[in-house]
N, C-alpha and C positions, 0 to 999 in steps of 0.2 A: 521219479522227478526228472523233470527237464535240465539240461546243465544250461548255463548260461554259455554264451558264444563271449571266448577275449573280442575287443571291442581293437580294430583295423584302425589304427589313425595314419597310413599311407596315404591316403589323399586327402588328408589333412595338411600335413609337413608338405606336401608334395605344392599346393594350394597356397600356402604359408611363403616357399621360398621363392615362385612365381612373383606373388604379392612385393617380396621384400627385393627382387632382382629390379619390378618393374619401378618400384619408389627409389631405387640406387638409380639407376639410369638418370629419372625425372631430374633427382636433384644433378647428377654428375654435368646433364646438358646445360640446365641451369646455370652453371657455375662457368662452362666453356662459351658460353655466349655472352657473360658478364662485360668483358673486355668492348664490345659492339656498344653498349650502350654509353661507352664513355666520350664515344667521338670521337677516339685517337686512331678509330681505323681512317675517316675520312679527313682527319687530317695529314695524315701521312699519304691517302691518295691522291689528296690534290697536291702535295709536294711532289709526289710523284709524277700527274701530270703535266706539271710546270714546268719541272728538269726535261721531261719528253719533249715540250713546246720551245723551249730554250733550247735543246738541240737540234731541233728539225729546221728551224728558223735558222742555225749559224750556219748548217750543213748549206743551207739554200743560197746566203748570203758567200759564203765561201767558193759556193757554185759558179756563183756570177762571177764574181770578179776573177777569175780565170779567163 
């Protein structure tokens, strides 16, 4: 009689935690871009570029009147 061969599940697990690294990633990204959709990035850029325009503009004004 032939024996049976135990049955290999390595690239099973191996296939499995592939699987399971590449759905942690998907969501982890998900969650670090949540913040962009809110608008508070580009509200804070244009405050940011305001103050940059309010400075470049007294430095110039300050300039002249020297």
């Amino acid at each position: 009689m032939a024996e049976e061969q135990e049955k290999d599940n390595t690239w099973l697990i191996a296939g499995v935690a592939i699987a399971a690294i590449i759905v942690l990633v998907v969501l982890l990204k998900r969650d670090e871009t949540k913040h962009l959709q809110s608008g508070a990035v580009q509200q804070l850029q244009s405050e940011t570029f305001k103050n940059i325009e309010k400075r470049k503009t007294s430095n110039v004004t300050s300039e002249v009147g020297k």
